[in-house]
C-alpha positions as CSV (number, residue, x, y, z in Angstrom):
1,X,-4.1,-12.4,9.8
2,X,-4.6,-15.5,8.7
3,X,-6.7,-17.0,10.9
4,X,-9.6,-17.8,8.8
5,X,-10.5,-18.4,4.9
6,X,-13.3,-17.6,3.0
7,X,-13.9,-18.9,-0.1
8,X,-16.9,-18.3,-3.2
9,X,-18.9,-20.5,-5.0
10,X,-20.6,-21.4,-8.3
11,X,-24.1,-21.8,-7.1
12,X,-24.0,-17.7,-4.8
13,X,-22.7,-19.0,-1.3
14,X,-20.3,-17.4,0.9
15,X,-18.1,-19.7,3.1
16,X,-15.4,-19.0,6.1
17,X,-13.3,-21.5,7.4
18,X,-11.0,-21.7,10.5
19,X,-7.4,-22.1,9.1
20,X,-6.5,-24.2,12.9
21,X,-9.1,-26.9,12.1
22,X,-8.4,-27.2,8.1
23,X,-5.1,-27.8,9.2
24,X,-6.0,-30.2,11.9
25,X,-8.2,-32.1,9.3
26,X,-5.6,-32.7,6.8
27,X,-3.3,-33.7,9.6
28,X,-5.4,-37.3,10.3
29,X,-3.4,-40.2,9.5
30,X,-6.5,-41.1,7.3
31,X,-6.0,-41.5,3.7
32,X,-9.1,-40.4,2.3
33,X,-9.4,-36.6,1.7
34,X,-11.3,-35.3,4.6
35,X,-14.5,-33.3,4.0
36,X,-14.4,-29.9,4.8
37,X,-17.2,-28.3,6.7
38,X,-17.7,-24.6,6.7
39,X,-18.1,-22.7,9.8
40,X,-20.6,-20.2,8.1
41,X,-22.6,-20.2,4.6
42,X,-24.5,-16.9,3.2
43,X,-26.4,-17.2,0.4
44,X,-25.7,-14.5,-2.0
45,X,-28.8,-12.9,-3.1
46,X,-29.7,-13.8,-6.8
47,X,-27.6,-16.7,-6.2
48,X,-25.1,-15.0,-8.7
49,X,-21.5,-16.6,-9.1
50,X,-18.8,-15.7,-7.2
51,X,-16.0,-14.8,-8.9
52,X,-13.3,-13.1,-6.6
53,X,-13.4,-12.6,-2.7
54,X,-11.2,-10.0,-1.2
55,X,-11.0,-9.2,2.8
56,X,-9.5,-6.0,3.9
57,X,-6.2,-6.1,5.7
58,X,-8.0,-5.3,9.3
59,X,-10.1,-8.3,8.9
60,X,-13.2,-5.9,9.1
61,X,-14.9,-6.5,5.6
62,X,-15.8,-9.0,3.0
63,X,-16.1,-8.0,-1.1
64,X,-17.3,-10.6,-3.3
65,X,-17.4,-9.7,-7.0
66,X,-20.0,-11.7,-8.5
67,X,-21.0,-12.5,-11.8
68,X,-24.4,-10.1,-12.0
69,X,-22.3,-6.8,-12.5
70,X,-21.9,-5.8,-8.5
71,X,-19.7,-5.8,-6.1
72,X,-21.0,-7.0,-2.2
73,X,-19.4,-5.9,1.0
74,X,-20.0,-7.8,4.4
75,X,-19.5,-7.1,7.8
76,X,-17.1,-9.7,8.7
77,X,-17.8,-9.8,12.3
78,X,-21.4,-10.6,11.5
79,X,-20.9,-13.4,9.1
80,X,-18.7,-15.4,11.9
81,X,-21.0,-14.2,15.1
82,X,-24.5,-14.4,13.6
83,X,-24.4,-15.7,10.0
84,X,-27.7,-16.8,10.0
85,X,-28.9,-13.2,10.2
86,X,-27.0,-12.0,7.1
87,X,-29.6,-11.8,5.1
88,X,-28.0,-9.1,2.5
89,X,-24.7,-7.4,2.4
90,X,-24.1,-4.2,3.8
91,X,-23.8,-2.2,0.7
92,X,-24.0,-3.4,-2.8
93,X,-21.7,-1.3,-5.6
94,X,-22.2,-1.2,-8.9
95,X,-22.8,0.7,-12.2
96,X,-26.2,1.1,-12.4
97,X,-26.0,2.8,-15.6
98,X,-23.8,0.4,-18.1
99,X,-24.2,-2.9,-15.6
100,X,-20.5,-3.9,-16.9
101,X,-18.9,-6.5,-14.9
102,X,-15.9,-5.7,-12.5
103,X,-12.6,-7.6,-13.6
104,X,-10.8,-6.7,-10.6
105,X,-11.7,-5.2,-7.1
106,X,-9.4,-4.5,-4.0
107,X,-9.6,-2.8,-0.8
108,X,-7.5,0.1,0.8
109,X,-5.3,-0.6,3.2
110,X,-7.3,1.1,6.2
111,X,-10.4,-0.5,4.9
112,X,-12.0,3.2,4.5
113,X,-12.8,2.6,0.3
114,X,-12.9,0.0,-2.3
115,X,-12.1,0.1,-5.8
116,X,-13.7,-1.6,-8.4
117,X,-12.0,-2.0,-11.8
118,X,-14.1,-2.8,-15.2
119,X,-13.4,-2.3,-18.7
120,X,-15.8,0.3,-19.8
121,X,-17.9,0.6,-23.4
122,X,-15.2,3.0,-24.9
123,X,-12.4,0.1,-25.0
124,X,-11.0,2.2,-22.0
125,X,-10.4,0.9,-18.8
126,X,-12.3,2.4,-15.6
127,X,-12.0,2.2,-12.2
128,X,-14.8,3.0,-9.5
129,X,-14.3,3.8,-5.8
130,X,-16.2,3.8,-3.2
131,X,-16.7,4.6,0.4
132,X,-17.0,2.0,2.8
133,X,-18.8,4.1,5.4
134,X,-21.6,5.6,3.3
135,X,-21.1,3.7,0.3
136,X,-21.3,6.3,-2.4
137,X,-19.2,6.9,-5.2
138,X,-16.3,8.7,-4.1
139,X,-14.6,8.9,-7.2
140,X,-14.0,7.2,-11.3
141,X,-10.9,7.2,-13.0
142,X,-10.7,6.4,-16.5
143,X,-8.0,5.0,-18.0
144,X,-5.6,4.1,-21.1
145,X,-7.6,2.5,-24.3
146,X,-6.0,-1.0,-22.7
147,X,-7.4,-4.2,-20.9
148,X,-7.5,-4.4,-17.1
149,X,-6.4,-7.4,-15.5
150,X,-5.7,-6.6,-12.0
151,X,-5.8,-3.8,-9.3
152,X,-4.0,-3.0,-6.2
153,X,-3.9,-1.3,-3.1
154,X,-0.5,0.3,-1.5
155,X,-0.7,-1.4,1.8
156,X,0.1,1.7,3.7
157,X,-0.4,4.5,1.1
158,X,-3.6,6.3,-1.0
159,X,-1.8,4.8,-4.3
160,X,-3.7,2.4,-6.4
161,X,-1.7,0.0,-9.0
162,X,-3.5,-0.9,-11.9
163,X,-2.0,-3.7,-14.2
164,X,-2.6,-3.3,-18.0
165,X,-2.8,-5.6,-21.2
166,X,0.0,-2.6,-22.5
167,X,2.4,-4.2,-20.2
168,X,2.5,-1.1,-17.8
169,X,1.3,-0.7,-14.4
170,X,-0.7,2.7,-14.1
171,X,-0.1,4.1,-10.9
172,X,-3.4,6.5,-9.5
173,X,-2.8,9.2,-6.6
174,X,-4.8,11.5,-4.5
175,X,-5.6,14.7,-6.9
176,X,-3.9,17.7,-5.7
177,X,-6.2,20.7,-5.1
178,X,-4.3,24.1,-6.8
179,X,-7.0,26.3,-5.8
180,X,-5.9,25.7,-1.7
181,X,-2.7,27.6,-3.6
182,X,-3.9,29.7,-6.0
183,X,-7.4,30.7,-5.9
184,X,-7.6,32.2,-9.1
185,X,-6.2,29.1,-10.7
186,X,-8.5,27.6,-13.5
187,X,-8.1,24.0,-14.7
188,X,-7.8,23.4,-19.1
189,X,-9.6,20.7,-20.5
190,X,-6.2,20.7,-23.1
191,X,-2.5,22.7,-23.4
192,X,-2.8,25.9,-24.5
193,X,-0.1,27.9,-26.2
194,X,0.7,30.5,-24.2
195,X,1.5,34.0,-25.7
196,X,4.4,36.0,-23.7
197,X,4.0,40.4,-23.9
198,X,6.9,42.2,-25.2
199,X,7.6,43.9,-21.8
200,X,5.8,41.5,-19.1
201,X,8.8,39.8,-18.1
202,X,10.9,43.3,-18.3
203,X,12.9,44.1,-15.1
204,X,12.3,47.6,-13.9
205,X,14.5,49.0,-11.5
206,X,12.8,51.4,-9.1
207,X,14.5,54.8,-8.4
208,X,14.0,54.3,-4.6
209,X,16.0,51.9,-3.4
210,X,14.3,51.0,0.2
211,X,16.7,49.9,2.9
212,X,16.2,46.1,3.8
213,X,14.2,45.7,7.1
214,X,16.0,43.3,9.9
215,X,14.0,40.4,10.4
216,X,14.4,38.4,14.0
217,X,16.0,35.1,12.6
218,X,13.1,32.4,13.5
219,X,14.0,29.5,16.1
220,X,12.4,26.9,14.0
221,X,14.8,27.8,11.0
222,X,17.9,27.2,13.3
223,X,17.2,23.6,14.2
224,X,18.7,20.6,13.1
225,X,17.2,18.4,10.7
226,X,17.9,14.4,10.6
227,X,18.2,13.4,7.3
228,X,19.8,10.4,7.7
229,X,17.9,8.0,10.1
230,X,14.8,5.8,8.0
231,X,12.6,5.3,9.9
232,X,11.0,1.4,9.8
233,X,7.0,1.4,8.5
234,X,5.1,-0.6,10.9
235,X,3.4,-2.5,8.5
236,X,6.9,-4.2,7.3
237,X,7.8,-4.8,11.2
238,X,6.7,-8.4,10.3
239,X,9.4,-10.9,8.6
240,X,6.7,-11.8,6.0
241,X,6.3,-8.5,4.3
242,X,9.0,-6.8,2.4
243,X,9.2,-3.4,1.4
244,X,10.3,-3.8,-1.8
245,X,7.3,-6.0,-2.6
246,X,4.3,-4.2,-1.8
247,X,1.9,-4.5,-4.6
248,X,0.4,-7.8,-5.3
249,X,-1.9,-8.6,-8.6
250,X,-4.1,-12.3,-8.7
251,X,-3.5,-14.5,-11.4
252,X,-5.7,-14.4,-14.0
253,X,-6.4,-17.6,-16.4
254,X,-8.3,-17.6,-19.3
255,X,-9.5,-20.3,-22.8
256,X,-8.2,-19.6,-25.8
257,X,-10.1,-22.2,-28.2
258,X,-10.1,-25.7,-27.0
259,X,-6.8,-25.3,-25.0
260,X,-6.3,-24.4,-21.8
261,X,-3.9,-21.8,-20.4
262,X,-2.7,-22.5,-16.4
C-alpha cells in the first residue's frame, strides 16, 4: 500500500525499507546523499542474484526471481517481525527438469498463485503456476514460438497478460470444463472433418400430435432485470487506479554490442 519498499541485490540479499523514513531522510537540508539503512536484510540462499522482486497486492508475500533458475516466496510478515529467523523462503519454484531461468514472474491478485514465465527449449514461450498454499504446480501453459518479456495479473480477475516479442499480448483464462455439460464429450488433439448422414438431420413429423402440457409460469422468470446500473469494482474505488488501465508490464532493458539501450 505503499508503505514499505523492498529492493534485490547483486551479491543474494533481500532488503525492506519504510517509505515514511526514506522520505524523511531525503528531506534533511543536508547536501550530501544520505545513506540508506535497511530495516531488514535476508540472505538469499546460494547468494544467487536478484533479478526482479514482486509483492502481492495484500502485502502478504515476497517473490524474488533470482538468477539460479528459481523463483522464492517469503512470508512478508516474517521478514519485517523476525527477519533474523528467515533462514529460507517458504517455498522455492522452479523447473527442476530444464533449470531455465524465469524472464518474468507475477502474482494473482488475491495472492492465492504465482506465475512464472520462461522461454522454454522449443523456442516457445511457457508459463508455470503455482500455488501459494501448497506450492505445487497447479498448471503450464505453453505458448506462441515468440519471446516473453513480461507477464501480468488482472488485478481483480483469473486473467493472465502475457506480452510477446510478436507485438501481441496473449491473454490466458481459466479452462472451461465441457464434461460438467456434456459427459460424453471427448477433447481432439486436432479438427476433424466431420461427415454429416443423408437423413440425420431429416425432420420427421410424428403422426401423434400430443397436446402441449400447461406449465405454472415460474416467479423467477417474471422479475425485473437491471441492465442498466454498472456497478463500481472496489478495487478502482481508489483515485489512483483506473479501469481502463489494469494491466501493467516492467520495463525491460537489454545490450546490444557496445551500446546501451535505456
Amino acid at each position: 500500500h505503499g508503505e514499505k519498499l523492498y529492493a534485490g541485490t547483486s551479491d543474494g540479499k533481500l532488503m525492506g525499507f519504510e517509505v515514511a523514513t526514506v522520505f524523511n531522510q531525503f528531506r534533511s537540508e543536508s547536501e550530501e546523499i544520505p545513506c540508506l539503512q535497511p530495516n531488514f536484510v535476508i540472505q538469499i540462499p546460494g547468494g544467487a542474484a536478484a533479478w526482479h522482486v514482486v509483492v502481492s497486492r495484500n502485502g502478504r508475500y515476497v517473490v524474488v526471481n533470482s538468477a539460479d533458475a528459481a523463483l522464492r516466496l517469503y512470508e512478508a510478515a516474517e521478514c519485517w517481525t523476525t527477519p533474523e529467523e528467515v533462514e529460507k523462503p517458504r517455498y522455492v519454484f522452479q523447473d527442476v527438469v530444464s533449470k531455465i531461468k524465469f524472464a518474468s514472474v507475477d502474482i494473482s491478485c488475491d495472492g492465492e498463485y504465482v506465475a512464472g514465465g520462461a522461454q522454454g527449449n522449443d523456442t516457445k514461450y511457457t508459463v508455470f503456476i503455482w500455488s501459494t498454499n501448497t506450492g505445487n504446480l497447479i498448471d503450464k501453459l505453453t505458448g506462441a514460438t515468440v519471446d516473453l518479456y513480461s507477464l501480468a495479473w488482472h488485478p481483480t480477475r483469473c486473467y493472465l497478460a502475457v506480452a510477446a516479442s510478436d507485438g501481441l499480448v496473449d491473454i490466458w483464462g481459466p479452462r472451461i470444463n465441457w464434461t460438467a455439460f456434456a459427459p460424453d464429450f471427448q477433447a481432439l488433439p486436432q479438427n476433424v472433418e466431420y461427415v454429416e448422414c443423408e437423413d440425420e438431420f431429416d425432420i420427421v413429423k410424428s403422426q401423434s400430435h400430443p397436446k402441449p402440457q400447461k406449465r405454472e409460469e415460474d416467479e423467477a422468470e417474471q422479475a425485473e432485470v437491471d441492465i442498466l446500473t454498472v456497478e463500481p469494482v472496489p478495487v478502482f474505488q481508489s483515485d489512483s487506479e483506473d479501469e481502463d488501465d489494469v494491466f501493467r508490464f516492467d520495463v525491460v532493458t537489454r545490450a546490444l554490442g557496445n551500446n546501451n539501450i535505456s
